[in-house]
Biopython code that builds the backbone (N, CA, C, O; Angstrom):
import numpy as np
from Bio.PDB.StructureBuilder import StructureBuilder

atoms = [
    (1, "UNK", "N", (19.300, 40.740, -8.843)),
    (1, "UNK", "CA", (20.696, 40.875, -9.229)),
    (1, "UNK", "C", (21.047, 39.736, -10.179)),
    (1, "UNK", "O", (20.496, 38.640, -10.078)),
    (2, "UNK", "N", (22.113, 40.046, -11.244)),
    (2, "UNK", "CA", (22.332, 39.064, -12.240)),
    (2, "UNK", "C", (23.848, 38.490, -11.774)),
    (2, "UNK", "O", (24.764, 39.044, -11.168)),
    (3, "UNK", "N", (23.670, 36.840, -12.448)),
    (3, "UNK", "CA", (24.305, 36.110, -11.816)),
    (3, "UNK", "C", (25.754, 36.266, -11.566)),
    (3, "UNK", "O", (26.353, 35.501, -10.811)),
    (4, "UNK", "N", (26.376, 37.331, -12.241)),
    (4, "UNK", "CA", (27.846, 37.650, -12.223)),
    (4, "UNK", "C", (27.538, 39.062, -10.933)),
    (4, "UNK", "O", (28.606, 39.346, -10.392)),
    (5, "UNK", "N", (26.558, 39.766, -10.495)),
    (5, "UNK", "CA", (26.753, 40.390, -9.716)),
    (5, "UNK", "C", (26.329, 39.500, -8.265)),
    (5, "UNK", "O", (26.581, 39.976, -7.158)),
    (6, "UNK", "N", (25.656, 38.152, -8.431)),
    (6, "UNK", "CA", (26.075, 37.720, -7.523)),
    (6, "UNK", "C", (27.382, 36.914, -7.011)),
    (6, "UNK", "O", (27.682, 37.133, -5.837)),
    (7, "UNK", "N", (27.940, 36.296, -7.503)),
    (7, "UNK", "CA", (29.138, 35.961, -7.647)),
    (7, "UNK", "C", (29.718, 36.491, -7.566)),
    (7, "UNK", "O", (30.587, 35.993, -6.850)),
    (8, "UNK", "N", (30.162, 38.196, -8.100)),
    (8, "UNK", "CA", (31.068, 38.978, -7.061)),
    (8, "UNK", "C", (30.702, 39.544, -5.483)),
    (8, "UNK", "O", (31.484, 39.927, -4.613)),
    (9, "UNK", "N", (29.149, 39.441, -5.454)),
    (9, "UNK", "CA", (28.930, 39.736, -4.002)),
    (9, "UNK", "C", (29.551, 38.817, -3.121)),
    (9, "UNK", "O", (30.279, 39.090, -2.167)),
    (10, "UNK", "N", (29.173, 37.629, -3.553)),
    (10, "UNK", "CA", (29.909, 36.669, -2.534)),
    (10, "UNK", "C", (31.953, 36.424, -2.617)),
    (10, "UNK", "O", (32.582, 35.892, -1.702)),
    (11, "UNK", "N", (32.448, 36.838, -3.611)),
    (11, "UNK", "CA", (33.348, 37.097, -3.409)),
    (11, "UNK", "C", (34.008, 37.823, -2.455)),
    (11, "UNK", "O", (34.770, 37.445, -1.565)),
    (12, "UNK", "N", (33.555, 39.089, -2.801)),
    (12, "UNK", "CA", (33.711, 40.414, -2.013)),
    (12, "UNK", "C", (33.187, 40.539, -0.328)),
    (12, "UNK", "O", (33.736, 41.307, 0.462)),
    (13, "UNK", "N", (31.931, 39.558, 0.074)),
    (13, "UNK", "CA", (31.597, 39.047, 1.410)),
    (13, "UNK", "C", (32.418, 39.403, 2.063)),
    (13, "UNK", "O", (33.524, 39.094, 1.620)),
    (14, "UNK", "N", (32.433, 40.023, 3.107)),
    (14, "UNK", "CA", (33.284, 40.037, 4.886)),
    (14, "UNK", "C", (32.436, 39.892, 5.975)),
    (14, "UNK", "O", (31.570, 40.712, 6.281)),
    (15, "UNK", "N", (32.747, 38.546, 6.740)),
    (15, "UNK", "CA", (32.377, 38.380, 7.820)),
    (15, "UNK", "C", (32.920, 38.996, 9.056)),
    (15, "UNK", "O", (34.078, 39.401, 8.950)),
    (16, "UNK", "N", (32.252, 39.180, 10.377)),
    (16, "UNK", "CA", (33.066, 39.446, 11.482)),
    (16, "UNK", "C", (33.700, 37.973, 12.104)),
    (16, "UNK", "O", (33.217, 36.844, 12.030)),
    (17, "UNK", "N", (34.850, 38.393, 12.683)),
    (17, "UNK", "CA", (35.435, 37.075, 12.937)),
    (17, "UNK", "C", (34.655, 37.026, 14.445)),
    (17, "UNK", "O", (33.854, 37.841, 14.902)),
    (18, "UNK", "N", (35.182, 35.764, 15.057)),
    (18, "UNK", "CA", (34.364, 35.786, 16.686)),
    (18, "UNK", "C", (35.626, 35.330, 17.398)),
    (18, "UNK", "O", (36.691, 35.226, 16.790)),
    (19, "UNK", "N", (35.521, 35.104, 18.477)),
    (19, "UNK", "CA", (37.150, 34.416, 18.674)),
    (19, "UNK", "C", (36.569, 34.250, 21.031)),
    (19, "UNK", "O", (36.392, 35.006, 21.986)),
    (20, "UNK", "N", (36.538, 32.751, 20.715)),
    (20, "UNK", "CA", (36.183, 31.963, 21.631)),
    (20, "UNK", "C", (34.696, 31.960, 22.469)),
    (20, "UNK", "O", (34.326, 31.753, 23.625)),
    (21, "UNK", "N", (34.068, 32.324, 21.143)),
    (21, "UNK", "CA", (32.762, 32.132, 21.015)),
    (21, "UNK", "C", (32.304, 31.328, 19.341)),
    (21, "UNK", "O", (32.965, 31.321, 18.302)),
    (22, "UNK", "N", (30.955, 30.721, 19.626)),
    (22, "UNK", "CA", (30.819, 29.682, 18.020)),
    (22, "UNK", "C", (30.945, 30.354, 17.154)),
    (22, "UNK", "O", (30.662, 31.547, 17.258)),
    (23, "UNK", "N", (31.391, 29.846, 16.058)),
    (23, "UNK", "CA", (31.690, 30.837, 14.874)),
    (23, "UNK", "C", (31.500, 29.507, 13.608)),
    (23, "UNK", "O", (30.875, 28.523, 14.002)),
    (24, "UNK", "N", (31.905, 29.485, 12.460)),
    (24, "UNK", "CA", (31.639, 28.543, 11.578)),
    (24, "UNK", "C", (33.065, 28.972, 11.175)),
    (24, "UNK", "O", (33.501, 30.123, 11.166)),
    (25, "UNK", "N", (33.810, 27.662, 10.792)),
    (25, "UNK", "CA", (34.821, 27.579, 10.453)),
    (25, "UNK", "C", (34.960, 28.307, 9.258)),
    (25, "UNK", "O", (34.117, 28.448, 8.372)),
    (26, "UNK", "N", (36.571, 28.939, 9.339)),
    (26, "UNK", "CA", (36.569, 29.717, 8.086)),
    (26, "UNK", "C", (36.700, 29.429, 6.951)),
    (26, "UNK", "O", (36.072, 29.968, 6.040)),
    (27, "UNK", "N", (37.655, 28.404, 6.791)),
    (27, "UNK", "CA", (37.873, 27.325, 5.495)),
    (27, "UNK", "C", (36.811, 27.202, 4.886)),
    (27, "UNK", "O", (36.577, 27.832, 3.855)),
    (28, "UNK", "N", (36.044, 26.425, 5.388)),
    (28, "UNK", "CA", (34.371, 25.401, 5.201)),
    (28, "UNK", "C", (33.672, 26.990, 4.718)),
    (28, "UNK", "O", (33.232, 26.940, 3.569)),
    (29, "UNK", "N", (33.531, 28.134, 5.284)),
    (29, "UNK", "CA", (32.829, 29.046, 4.589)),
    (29, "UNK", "C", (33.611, 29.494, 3.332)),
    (29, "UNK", "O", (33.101, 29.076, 2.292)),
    (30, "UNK", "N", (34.447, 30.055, 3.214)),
    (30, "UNK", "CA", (35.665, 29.925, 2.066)),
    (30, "UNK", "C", (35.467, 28.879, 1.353)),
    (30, "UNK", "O", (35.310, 29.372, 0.236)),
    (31, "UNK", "N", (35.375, 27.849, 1.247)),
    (31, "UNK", "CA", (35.172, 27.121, 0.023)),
    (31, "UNK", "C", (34.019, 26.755, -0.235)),
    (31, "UNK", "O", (33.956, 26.093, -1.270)),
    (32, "UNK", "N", (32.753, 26.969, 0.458)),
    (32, "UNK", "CA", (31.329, 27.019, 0.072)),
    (32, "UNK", "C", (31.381, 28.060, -1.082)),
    (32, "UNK", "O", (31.436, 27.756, -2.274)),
    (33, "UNK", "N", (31.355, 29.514, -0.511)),
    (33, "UNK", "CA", (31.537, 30.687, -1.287)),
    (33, "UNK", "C", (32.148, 30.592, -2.433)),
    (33, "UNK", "O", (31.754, 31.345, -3.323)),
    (34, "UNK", "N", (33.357, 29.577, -2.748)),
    (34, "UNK", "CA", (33.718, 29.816, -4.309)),
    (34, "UNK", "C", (33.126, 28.512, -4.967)),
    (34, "UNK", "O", (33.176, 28.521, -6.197)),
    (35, "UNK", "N", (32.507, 27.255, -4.312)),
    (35, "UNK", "CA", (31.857, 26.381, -4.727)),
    (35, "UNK", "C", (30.698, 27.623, -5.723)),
    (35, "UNK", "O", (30.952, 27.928, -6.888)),
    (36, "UNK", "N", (29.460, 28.178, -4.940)),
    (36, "UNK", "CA", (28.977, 29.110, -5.328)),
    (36, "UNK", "C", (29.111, 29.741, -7.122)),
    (36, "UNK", "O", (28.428, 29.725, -8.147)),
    (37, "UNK", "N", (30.772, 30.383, -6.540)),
    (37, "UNK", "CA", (30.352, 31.475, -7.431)),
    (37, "UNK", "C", (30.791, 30.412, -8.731)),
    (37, "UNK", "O", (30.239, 30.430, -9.831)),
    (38, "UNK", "N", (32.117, 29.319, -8.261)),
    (38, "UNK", "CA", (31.832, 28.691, -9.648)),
    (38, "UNK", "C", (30.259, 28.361, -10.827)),
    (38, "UNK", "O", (30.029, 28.463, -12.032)),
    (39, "UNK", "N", (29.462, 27.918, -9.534)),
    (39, "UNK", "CA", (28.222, 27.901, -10.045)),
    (39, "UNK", "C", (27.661, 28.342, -10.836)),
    (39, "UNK", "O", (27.283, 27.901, -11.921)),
    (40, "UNK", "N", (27.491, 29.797, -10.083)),
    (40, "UNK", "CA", (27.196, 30.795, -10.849)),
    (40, "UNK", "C", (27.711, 31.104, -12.405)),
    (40, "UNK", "O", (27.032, 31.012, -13.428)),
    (41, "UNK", "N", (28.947, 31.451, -12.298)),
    (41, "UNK", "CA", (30.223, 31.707, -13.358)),
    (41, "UNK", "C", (29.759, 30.473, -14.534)),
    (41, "UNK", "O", (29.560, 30.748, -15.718)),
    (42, "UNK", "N", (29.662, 29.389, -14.084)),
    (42, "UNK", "CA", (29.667, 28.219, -14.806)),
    (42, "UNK", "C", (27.847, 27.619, -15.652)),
    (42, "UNK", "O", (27.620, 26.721, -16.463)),
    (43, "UNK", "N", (26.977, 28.546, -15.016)),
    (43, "UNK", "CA", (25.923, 28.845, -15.489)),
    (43, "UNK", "C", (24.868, 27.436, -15.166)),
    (43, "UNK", "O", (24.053, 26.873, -15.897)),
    (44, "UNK", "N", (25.263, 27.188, -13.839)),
    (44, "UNK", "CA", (24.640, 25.576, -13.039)),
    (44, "UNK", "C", (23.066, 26.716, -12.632)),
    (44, "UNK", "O", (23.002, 27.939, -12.505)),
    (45, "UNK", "N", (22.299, 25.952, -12.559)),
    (45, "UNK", "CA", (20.862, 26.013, -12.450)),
    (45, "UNK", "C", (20.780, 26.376, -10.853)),
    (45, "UNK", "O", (21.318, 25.851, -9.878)),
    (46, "UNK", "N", (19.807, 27.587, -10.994)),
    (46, "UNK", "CA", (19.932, 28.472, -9.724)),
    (46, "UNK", "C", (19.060, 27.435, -8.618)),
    (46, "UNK", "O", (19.103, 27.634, -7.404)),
    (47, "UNK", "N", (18.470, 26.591, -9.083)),
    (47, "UNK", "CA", (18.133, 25.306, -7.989)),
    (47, "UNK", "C", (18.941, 24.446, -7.268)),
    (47, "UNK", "O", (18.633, 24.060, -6.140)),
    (48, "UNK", "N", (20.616, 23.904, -8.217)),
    (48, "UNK", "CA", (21.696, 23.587, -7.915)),
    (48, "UNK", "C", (22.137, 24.307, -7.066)),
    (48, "UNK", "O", (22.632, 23.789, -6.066)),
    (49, "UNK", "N", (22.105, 25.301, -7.164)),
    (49, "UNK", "CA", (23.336, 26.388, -6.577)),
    (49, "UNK", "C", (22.342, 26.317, -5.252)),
    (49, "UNK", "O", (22.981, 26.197, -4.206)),
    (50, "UNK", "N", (21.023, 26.364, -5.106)),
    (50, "UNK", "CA", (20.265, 26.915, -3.474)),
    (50, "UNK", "C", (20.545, 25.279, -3.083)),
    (50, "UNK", "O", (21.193, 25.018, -2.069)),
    (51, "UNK", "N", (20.156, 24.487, -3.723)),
    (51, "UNK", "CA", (20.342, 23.175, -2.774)),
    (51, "UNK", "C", (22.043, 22.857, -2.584)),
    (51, "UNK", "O", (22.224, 22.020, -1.700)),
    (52, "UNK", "N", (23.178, 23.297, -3.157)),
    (52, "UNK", "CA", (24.759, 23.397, -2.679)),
    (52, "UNK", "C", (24.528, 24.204, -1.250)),
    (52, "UNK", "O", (24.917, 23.622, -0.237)),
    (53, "UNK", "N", (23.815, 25.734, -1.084)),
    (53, "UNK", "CA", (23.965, 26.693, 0.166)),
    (53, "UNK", "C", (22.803, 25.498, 0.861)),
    (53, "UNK", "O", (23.526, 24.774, 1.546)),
    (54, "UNK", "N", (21.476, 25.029, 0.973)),
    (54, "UNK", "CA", (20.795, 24.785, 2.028)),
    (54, "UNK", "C", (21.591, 23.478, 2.180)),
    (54, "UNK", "O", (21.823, 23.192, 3.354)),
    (55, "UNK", "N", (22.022, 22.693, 1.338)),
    (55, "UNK", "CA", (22.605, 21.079, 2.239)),
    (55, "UNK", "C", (23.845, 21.444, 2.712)),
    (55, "UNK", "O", (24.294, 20.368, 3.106)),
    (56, "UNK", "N", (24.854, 22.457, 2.964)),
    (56, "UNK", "CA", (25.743, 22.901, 3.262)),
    (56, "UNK", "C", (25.896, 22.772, 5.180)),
    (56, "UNK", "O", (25.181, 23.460, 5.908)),
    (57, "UNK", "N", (26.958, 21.768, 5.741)),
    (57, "UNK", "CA", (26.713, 21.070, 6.544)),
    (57, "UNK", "C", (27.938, 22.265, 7.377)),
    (57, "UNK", "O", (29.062, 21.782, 7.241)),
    (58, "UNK", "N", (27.996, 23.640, 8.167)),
    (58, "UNK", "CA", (29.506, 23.765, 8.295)),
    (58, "UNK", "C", (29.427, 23.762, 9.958)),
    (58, "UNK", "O", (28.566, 23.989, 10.807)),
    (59, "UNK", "N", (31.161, 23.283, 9.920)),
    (59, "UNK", "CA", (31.439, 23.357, 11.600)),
    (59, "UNK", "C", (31.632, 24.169, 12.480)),
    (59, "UNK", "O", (32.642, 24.854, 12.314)),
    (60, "UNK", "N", (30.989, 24.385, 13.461)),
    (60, "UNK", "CA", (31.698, 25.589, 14.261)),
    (60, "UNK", "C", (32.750, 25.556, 15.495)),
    (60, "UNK", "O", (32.753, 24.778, 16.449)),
    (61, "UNK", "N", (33.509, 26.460, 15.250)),
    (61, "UNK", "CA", (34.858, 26.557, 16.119)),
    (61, "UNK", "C", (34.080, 26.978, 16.926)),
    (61, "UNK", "O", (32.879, 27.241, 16.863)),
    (62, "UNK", "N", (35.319, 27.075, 18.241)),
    (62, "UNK", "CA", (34.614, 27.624, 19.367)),
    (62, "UNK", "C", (36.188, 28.324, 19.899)),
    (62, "UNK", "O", (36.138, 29.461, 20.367)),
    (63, "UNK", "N", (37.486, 27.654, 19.816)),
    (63, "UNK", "CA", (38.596, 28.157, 20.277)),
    (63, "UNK", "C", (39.760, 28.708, 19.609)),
    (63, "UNK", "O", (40.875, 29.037, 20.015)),
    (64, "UNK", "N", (39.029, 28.722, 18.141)),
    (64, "UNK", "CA", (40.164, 29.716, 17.124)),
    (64, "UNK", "C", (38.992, 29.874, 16.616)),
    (64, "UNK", "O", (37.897, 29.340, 16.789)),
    (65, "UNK", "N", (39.609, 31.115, 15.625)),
    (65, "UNK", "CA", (38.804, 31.760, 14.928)),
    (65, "UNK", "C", (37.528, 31.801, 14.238)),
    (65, "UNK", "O", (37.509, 30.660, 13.776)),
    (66, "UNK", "N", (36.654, 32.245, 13.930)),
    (66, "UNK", "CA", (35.291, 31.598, 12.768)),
    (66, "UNK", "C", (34.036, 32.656, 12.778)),
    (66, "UNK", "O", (33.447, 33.315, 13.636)),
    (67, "UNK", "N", (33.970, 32.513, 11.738)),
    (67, "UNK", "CA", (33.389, 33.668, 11.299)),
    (67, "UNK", "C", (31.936, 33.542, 11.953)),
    (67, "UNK", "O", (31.473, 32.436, 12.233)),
    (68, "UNK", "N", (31.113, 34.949, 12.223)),
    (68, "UNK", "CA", (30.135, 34.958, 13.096)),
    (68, "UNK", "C", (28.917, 34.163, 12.243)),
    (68, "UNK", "O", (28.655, 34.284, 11.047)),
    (69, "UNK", "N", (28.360, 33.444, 13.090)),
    (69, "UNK", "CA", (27.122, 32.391, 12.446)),
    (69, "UNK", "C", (25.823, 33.409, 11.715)),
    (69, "UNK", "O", (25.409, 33.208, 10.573)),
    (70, "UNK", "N", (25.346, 34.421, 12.551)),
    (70, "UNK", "CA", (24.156, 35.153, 12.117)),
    (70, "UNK", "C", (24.755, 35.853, 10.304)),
    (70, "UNK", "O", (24.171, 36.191, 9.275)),
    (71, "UNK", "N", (25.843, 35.796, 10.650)),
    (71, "UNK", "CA", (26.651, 36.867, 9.623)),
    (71, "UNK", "C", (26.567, 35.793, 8.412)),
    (71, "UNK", "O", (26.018, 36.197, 7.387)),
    (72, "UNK", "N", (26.966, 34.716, 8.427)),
    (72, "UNK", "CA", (27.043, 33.469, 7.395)),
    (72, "UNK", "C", (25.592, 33.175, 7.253)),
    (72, "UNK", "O", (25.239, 33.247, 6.076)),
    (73, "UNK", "N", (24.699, 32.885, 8.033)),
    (73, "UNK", "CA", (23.577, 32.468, 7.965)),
    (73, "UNK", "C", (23.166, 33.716, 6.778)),
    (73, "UNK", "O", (23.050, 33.615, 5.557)),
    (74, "UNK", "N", (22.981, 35.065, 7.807)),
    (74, "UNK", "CA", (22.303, 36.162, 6.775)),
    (74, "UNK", "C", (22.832, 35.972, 5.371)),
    (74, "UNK", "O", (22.237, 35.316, 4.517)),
    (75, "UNK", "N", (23.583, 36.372, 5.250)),
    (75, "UNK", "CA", (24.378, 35.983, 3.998)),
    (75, "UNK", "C", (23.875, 35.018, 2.592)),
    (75, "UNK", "O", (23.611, 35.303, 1.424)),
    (76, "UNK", "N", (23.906, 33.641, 3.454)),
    (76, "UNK", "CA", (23.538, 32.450, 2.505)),
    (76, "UNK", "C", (22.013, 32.623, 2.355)),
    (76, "UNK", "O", (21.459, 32.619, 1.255)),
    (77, "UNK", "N", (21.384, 32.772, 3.502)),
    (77, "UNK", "CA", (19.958, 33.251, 2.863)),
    (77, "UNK", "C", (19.553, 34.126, 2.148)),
    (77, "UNK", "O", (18.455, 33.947, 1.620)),
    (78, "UNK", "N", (20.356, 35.485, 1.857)),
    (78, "UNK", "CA", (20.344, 36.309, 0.753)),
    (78, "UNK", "C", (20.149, 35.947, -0.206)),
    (78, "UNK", "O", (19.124, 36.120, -0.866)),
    (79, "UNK", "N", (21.304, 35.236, -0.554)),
    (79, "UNK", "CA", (21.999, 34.254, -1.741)),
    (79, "UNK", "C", (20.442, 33.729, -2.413)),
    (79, "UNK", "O", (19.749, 34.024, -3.387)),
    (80, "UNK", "N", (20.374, 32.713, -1.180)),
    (80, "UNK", "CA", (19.092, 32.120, -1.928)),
    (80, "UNK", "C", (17.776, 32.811, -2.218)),
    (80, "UNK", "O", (17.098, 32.588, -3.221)),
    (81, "UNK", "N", (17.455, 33.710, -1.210)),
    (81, "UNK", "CA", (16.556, 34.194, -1.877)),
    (81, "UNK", "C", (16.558, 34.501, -3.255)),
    (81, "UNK", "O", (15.848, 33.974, -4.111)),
    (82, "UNK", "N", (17.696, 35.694, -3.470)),
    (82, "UNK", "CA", (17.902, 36.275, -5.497)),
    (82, "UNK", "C", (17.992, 35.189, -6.349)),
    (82, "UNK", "O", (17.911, 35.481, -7.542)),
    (83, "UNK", "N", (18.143, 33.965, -6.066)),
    (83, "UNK", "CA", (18.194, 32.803, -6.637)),
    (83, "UNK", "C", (17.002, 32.169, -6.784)),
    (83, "UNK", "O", (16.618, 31.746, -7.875)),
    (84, "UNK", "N", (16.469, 32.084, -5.913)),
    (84, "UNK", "CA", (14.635, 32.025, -5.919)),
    (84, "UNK", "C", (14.126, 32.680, -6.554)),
    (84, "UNK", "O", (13.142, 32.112, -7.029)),
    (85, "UNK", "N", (14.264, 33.958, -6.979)),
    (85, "UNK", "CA", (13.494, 35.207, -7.238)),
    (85, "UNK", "C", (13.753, 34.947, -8.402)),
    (85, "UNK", "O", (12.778, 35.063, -9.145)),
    (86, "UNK", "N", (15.100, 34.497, -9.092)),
    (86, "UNK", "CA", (14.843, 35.062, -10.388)),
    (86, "UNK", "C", (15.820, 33.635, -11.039)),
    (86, "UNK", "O", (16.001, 33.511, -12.250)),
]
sb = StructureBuilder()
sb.init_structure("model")
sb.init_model(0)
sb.init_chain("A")
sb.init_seg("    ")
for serial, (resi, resn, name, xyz) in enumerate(atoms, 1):
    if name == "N":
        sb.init_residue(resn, " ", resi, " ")
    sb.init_atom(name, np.array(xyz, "f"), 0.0, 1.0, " ", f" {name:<3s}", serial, name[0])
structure = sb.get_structure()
């Protein structure tokens, strides 16, 4: 996929929320994701952009809301893979 169709994938992203179980805060995923697509958009080196998703440190709630971990995890590893790939 080319770099503006990734950048709207991750736009367009929906997680399931979890709610008083771990989840990764929603903010902290929300502004990873447009860290990202600026990236992308801005034409930063697809090595930049995988080392922004793998050093990406986020917190998880446990008693409000946050989006499901497997769901964020799958996700960001997508990411990097097509970023690897090409």
């Amino acid at each position: 996929m080319d770099r503006e169709g990734l950048a709207e994938q991750a736009l367009q992203q929906k997680f399931r929320i979890t709610r008083f179980k771990a989840g990764y805060d929603l903010d902290q995923v929300d502004q990873l994701l447009d860290e990202a697509v600026l990236a992308l958009r801005d034409g930063a080196e697809p090595g930049q952009i995988v080392q922004l998703l793998m050093t990406a440190r986020l917190t998880q709630t446990r008693w409000r809301d946050g989006y499901r971990i497997d769901d964020v995890d799958d996700f960001l590893d997508s990411l990097v893979r097509s970023l690897s790939q090409g």
